[in-house]
Backbone bond lengths (Angstrom), bond angles and torsions (degrees), N, CA, C in turn:
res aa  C-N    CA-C-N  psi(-1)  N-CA   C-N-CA  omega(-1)  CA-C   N-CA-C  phi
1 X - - - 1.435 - - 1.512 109.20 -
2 X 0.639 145.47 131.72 1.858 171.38 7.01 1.563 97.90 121.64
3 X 1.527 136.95 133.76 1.440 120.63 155.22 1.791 95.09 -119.61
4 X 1.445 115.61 16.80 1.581 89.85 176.46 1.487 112.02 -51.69
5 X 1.002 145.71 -7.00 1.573 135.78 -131.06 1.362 84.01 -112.87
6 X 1.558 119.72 -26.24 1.840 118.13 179.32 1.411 102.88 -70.37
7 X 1.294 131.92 -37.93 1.545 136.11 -141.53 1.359 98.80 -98.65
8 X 1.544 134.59 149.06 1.380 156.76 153.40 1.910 94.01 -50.40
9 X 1.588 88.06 132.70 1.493 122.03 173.64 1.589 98.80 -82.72
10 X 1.142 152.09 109.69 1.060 147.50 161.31 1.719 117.12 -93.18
11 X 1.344 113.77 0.59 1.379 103.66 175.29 1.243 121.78 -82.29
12 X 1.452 118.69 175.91 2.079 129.94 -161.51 1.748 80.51 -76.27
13 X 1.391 122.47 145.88 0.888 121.03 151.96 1.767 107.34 -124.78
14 X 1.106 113.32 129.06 1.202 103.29 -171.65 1.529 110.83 -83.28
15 X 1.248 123.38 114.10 1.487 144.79 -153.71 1.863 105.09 -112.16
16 X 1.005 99.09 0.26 1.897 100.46 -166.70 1.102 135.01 87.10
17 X 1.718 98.87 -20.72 1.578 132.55 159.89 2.038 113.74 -55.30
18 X 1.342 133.52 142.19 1.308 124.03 -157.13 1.606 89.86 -105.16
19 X 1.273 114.79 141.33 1.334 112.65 175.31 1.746 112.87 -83.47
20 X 1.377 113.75 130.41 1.344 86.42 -172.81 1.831 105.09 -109.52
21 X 1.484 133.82 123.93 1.164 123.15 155.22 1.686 130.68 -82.13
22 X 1.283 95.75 131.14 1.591 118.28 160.11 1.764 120.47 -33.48
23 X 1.093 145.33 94.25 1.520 101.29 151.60 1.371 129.72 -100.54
24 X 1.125 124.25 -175.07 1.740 132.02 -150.60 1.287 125.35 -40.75
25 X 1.263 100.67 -26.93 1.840 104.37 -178.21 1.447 112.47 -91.75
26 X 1.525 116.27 -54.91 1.207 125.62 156.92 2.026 112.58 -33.75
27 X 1.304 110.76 -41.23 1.638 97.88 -177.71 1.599 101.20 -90.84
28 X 0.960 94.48 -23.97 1.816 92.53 166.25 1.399 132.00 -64.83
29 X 1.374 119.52 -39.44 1.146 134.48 149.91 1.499 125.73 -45.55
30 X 1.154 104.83 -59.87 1.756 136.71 156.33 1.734 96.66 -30.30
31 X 1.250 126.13 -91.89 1.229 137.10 156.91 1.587 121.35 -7.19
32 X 1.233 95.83 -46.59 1.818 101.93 -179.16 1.569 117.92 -80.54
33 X 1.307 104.46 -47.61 1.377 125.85 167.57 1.669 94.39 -56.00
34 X 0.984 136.32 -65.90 1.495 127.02 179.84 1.502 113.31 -34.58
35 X 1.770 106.64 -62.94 1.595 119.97 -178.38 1.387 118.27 -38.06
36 X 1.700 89.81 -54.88 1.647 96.45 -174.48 1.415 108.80 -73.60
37 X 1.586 129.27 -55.51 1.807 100.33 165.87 1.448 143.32 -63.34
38 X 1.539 102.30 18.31 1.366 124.74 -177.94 1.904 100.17 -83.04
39 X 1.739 84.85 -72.00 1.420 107.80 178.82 1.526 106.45 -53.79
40 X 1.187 132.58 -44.71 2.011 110.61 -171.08 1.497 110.93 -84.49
41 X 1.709 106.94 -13.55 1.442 103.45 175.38 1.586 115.13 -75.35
42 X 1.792 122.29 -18.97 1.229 134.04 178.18 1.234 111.17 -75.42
43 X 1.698 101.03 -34.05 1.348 100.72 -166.64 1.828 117.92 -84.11
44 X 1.081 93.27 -29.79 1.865 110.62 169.76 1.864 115.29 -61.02
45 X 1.482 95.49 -26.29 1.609 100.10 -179.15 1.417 86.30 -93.06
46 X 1.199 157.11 -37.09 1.857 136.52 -179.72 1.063 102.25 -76.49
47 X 1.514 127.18 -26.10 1.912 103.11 -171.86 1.624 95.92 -73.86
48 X 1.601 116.55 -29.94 1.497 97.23 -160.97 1.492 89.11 -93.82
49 X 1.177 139.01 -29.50 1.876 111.85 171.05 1.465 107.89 -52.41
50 X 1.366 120.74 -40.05 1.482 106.63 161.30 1.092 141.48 -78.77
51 X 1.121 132.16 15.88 1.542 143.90 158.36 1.973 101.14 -84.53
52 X 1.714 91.13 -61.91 1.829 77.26 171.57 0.944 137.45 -14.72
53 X 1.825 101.71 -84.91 1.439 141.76 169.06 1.249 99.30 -29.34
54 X 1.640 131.63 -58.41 1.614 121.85 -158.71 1.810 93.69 -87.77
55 X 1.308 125.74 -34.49 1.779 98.40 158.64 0.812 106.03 -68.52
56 X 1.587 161.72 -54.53 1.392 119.78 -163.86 1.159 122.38 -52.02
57 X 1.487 116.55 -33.39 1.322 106.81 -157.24 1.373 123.81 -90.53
58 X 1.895 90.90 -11.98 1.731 109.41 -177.37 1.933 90.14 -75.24
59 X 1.301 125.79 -32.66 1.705 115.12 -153.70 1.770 77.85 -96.65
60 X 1.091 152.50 -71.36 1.545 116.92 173.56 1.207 126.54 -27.61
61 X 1.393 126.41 -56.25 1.654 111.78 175.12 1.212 117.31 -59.39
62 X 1.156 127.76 -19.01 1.680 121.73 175.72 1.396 103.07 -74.45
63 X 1.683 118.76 -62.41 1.229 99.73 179.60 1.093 137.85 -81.65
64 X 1.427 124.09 31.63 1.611 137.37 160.64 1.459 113.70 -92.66
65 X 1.849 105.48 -37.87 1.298 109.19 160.81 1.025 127.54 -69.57
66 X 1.119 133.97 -26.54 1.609 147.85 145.62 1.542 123.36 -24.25
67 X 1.535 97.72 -58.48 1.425 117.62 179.98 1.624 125.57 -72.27
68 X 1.792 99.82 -29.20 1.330 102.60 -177.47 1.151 100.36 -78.08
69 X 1.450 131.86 -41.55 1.657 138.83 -164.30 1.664 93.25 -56.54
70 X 1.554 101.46 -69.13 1.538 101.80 -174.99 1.774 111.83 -31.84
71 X 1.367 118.05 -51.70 1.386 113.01 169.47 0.888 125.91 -43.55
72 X 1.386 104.34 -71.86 1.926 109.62 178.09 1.028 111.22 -24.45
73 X 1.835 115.75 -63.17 1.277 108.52 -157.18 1.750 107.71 -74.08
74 X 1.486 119.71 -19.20 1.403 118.49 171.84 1.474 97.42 -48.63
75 X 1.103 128.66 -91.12 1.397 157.80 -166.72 1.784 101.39 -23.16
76 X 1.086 106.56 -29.04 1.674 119.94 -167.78 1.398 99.44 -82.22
77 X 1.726 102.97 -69.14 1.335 102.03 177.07 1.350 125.81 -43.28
78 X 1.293 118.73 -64.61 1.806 137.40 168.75 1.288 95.25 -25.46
79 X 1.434 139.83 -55.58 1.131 128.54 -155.39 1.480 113.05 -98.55
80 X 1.117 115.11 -26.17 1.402 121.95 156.52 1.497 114.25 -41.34
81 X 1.681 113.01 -53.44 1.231 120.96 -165.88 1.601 111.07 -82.87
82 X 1.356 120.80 -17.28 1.252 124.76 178.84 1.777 114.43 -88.61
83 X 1.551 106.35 -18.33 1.291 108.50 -174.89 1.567 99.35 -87.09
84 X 1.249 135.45 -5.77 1.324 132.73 177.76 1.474 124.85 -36.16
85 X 1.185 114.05 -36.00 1.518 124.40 -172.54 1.868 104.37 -74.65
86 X 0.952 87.87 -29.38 2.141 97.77 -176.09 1.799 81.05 -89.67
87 X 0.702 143.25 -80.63 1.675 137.55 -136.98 1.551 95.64 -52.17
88 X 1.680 102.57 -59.47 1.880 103.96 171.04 1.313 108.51 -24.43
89 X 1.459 124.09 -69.53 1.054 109.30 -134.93 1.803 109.57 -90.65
90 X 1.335 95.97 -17.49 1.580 108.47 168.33 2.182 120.61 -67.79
91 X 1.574 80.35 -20.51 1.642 102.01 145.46 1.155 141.86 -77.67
92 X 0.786 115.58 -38.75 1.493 125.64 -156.78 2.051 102.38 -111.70
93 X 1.312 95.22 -34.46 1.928 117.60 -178.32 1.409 109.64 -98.87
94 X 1.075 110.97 -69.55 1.758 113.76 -165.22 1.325 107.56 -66.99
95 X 1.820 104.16 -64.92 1.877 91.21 -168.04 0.681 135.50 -67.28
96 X 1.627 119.76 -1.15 1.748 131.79 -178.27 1.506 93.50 -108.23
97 X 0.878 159.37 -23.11 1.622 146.67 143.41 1.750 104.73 -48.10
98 X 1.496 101.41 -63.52 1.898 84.06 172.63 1.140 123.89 -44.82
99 X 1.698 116.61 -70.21 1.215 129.10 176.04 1.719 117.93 -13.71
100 X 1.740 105.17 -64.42 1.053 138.40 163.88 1.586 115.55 -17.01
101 X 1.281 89.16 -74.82 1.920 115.77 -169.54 1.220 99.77 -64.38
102 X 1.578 126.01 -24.26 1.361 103.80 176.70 1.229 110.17 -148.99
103 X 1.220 96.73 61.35 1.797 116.66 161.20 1.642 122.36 -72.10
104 X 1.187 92.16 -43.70 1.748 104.59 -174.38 1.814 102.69 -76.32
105 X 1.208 110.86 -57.12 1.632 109.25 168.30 1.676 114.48 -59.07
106 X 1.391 135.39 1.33 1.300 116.06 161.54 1.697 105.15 -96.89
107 X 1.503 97.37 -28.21 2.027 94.86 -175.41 1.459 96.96 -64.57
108 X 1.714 133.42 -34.32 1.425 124.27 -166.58 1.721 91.61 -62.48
109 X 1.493 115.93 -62.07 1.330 90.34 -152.42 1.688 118.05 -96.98
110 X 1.225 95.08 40.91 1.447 113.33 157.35 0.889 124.01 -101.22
111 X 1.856 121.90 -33.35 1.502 112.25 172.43 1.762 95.84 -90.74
112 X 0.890 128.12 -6.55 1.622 119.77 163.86 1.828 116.52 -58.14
113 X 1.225 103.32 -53.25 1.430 127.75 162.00 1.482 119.08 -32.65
114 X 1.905 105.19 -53.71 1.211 101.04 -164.31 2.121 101.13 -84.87
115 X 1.388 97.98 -40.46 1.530 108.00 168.65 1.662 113.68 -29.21
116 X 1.220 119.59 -61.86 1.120 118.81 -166.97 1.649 113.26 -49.43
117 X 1.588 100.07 -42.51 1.524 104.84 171.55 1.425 121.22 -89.50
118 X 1.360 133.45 10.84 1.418 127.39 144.54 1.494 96.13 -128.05
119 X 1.444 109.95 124.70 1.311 98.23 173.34 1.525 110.69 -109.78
120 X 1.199 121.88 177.14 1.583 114.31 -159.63 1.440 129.06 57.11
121 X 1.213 137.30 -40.99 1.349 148.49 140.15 1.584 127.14 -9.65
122 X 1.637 105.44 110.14 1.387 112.19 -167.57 1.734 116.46 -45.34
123 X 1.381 113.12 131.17 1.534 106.22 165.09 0.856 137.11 -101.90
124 X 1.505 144.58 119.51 1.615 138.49 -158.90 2.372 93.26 -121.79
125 X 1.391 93.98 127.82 1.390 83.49 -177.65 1.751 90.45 -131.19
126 X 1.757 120.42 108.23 1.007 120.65 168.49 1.585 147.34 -75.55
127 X 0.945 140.62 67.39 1.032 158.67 -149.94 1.801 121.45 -63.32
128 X 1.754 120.87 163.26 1.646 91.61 172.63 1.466 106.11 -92.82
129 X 1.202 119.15 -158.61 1.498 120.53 -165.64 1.582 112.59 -91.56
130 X 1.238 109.62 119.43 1.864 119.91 -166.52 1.206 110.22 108.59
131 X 1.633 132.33 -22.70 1.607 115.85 -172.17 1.309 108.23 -101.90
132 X 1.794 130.39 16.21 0.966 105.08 -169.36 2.026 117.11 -81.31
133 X 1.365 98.69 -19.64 1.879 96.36 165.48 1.500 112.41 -60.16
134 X 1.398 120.51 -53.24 1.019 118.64 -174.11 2.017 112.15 -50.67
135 X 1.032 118.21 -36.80 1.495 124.74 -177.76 1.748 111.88 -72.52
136 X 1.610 93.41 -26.30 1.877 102.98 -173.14 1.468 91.44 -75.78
137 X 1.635 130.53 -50.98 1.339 114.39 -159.46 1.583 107.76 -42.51
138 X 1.224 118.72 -60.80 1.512 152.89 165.84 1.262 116.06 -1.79
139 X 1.346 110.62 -52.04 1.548 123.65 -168.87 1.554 120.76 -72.52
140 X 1.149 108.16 122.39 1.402 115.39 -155.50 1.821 92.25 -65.04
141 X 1.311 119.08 133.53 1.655 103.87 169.47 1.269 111.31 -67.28
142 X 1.208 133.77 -24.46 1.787 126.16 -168.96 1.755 114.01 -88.72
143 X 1.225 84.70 35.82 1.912 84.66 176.65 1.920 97.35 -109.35
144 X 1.236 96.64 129.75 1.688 118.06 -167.08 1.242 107.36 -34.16
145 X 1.788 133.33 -48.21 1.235 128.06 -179.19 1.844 115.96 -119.98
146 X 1.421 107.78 145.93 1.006 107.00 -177.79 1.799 111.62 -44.39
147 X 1.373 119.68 157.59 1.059 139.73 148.06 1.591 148.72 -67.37
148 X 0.841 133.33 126.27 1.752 107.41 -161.50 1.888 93.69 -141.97
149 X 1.320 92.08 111.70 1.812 103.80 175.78 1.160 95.91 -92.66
150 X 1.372 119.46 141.46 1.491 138.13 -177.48 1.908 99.45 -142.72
151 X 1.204 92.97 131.46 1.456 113.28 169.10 1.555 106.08 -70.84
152 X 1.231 116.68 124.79 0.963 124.16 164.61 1.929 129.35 -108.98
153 X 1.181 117.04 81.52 2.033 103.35 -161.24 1.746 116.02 -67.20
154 X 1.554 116.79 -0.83 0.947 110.93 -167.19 1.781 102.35 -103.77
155 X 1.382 108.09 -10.51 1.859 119.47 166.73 1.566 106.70 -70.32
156 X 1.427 146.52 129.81 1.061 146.39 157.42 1.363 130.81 -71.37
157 X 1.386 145.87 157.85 1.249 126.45 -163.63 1.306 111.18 -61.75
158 X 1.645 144.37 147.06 1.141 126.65 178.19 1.545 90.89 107.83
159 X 1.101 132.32 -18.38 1.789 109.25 -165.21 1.208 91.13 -140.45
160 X 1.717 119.82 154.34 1.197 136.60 -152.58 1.894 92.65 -167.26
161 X 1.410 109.60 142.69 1.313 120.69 158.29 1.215 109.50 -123.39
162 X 1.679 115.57 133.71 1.655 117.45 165.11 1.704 108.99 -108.89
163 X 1.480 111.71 135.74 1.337 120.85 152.61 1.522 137.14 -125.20
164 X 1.679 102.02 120.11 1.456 96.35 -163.41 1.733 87.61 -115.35
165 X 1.235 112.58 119.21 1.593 127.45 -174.43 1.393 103.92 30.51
166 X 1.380 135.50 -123.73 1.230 113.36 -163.76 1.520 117.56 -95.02
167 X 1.202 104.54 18.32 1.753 106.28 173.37 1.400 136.74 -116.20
168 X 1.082 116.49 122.89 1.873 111.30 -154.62 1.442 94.75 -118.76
169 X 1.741 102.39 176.72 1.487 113.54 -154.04 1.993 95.55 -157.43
170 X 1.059 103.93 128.34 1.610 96.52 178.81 1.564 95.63 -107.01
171 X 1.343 120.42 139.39 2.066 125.64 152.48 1.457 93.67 -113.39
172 X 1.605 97.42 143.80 1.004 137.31 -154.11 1.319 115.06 -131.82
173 X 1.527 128.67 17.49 1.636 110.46 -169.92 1.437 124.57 -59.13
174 X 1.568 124.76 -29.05 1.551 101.21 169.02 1.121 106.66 -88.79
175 X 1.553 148.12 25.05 1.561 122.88 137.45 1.624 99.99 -77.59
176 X 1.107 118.51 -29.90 1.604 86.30 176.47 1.134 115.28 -89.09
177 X 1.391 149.47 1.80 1.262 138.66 152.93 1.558 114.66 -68.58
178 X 1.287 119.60 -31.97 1.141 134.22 159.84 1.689 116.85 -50.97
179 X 1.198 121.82 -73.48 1.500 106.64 149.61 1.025 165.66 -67.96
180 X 1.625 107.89 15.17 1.319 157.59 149.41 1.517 110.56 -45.87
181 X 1.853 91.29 -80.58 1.703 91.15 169.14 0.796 141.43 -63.05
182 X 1.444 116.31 -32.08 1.664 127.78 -170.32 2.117 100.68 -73.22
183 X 1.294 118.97 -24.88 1.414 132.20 164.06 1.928 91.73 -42.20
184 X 1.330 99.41 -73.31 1.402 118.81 -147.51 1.718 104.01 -57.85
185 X 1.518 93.09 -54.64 1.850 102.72 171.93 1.602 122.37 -43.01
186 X 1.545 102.37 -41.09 1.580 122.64 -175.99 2.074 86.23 -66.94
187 X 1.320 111.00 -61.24 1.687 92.30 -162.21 1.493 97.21 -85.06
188 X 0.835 144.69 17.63 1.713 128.23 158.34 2.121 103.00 -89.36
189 X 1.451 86.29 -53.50 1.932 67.80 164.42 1.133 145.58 -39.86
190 X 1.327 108.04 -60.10 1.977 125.94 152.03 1.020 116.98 -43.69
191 X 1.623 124.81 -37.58 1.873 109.04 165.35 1.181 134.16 -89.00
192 X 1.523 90.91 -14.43 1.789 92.17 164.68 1.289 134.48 -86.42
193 X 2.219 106.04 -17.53 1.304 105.39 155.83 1.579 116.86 -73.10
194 X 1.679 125.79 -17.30 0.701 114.90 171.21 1.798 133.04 -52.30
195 X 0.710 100.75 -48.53 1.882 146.62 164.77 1.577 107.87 -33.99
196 X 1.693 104.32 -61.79 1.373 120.17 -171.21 1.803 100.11 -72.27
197 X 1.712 121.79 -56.92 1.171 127.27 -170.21 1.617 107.06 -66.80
198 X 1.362 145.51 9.64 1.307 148.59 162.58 1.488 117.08 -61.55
């Protein structure tokens, strides 16, 4: 048995219809016109696989960059919040022992400071109550006018007034240890709400 009867007839059948032939330039032309809507239809499908391709790959790099930042900044905070116990105590221990240790050497060369610009001019350097030897060792003898340490009980440790004739000078180390911490308190809050809102 036979399967032509499945297969397409491809021969001329002459139908009344005129057959029309091509010649060479005309199918050549034909041909080109093919190439070229071959070629811009290929070429329209790579620009847009490459437009894809470059969003995908641009919205992955964002959200990897996204993700690492988010870390970092985890990692920052966390450690911010875990180093708390050392910052205290470099608060609360160290800078007021520094502060401390060199209280009397910042009042010297502050009223040294101010001396230079009045010279001859009486000096009164007020002190809190107990440091005023410690501030006398200090004093350079070759400054033009005597010096005069005065106890002061109403200055707290950390604070000092200088007067050299009519110009005065306040030190302040526990306001700046004081605004030291209150810095530190303000960013441990923010990382621990940071911390908590995750």
């Amino acid at each position: 048995m036979s399967i032509a009867h499945l297969l397409e007839d491809f021969t001329l059948q002459a139908s009344g219809g005129q057959l029309h032939v091509l010649d060479e330039d005309a199918l050549e032309e034909q041909r080109l016109a093919s190439f070229e809507q071959g070629y811009s239809a290929g070429w329209e499908d790579a620009v847009q696989a490459q437009e894809q391709s470059r969003g995908q790959v641009s919205a992955e790099l964002a959200k990897s960059l996204e993700d690492m930042s988010f870390t970092y900044h985890e990692a920052i905070t966390r450690m911010s919040v875990s180093l708390e116990p050392m910052f205290q105590s470099l608060i609360q221990v160290v800078l007021p022992e520094t502060l401390d240790r060199g209280f009397a050497v910042r009042i010297v060369e502050q009223l040294t400071d101010m001396a230079r610009a009045q010279i001859g001019q009486p000096m009164q350097v007020f002190v809190p109550t107990g440091r005023a030897t410690e501030v006398e060792d200090l004093i350079p003898t070759e400054l033009s006018s005597p010096v005069q340490v005065i106890e002061d009980s109403s200055l707290e440790a950390g604070q000092a007034r200088l007067k050299v004739g009519i110009s005065q000078r306040e030190v302040d180390c526990s306001g700046l240890l004081a605004s030291v911490d209150q810095a530190f308190q303000a960013y441990i809050f923010q990382a621990k709400e940071a911390v908590t809102n995750e």
